[in-house]
C-alpha positions, 0 to 999 in steps of 0.5 A: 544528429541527436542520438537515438534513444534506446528503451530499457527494462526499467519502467519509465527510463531510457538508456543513456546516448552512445558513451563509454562505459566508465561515462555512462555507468557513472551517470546511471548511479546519478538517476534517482530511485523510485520511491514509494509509501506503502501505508495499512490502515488500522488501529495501533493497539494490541486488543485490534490485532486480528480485527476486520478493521486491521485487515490494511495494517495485516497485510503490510506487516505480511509485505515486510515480512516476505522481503525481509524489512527490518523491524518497525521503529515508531517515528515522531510519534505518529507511526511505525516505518520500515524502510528497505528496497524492491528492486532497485526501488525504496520503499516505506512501510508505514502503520500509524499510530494514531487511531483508524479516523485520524490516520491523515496525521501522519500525512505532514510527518511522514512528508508523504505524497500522493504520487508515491502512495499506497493504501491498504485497508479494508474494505466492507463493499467487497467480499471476503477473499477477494481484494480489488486496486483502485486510484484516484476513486472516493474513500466509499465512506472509509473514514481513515481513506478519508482522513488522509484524503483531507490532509493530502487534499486530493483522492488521487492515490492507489489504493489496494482495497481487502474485502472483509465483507461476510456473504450478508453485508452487517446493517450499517448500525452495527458496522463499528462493532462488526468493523472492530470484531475479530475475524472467526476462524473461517474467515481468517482462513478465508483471508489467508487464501488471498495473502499470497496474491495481496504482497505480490500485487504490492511487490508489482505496484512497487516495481512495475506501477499500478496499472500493470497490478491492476492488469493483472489482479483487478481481472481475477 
């Protein structure tokens, strides 16, 4: 008779066969964690800090904080990575280093892999305040989401895409200087509204998947 397979509450997993204990503990220990990378786009130098275009890099900073990853140590040159857990699950935080069109460099140096991957970045078709979690969709012309699309060769990965957008969209011929300006006030205030939600969306993605995230974000 085959045994009878039982569902956990971990996502994707079954619980072993009917064996002792000691047995059975043992070979739990031996199924991998989940691993993601979490990327946020943006440009490394201090004068971008609080610019429309950082606004992926923000809120990943914003994640490590809440859960308590250690600081961000550069890597090969390429990119700043935190590593730490949610949950049961590894998680790799990452801000490159390189400028926003080149971001596809740290894809080879971070051995990063589209199954496993998380986006964050700005996003000028969506309004401020709001953020929307997409997979396997078109950069929309975001030239950083499209450098990475060139080097992992697909553009199937998640992306949680931060509105930054104004109520009147900038005219495309001032777009880099309305991308690299800072935030006002206002809109700053406006972007820290949708923190709270953003790191718990990335917090879902990491634990639950990000069809459950997209359930339960992309409806509000």
């Amino acid at each position: 008779m085959r045994p009878r397979l039982v569902r956990m509450n971990l996502p994707g997993l079954f619980s072993l066969p009917s064996c002792p204990r000691h047995v059975a503990f043992t070979l739990l220990q031996l199924i991998p964690m989940a691993q993601i990378f979490i990327v946020g786009l943006g440009n490394p130098e201090p004068e971008y800090t609080g610019t429309r275009h950082n606004a992926g890099r923000y809120f990943v900073q914003l994640f490590a904080g809440k859960f308590g990853f250690p600081d961000f140590a550069l890597s090969k040159k390429v990119a700043l990575v935190s590593e730490g857990k949610i949950g049961k699950n590894s998680v790799t935080l990452i801000l490159p280093e390189t400028y926003m069109n080149s971001s596809g460099k740290i894809a080879a140096s971070c051995k990063l892999q589209a199954k496993k991957l998380v986006v964050v970045h700005d996003d000028v078709d969506i309004p401020l305040g709001k953020f929307k979690i997409v997979y396997n969709r078109g950069s929309g012309g975001h030239k950083g989401v499209e450098s990475l699309r060139r080097a992992l060769k697909t553009e199937a990965f998640v992306r949680v895409r931060i509105g930054i957008s104004p109520k009147k969209k900038p005219d495309h011929r001032l777009l880099l200087t309305f991308l690299t300006s800072k935030f006002k006030p206002s809109e700053a205030e406006t972007l820290k509204k949708i923190s709270k939600k953003v790191v718990e969306a990335l917090e879902l993605i990491a634990t639950e998947g990000y069809e459950r995230a997209m359930n339960v974000y992309n409806k509000s």
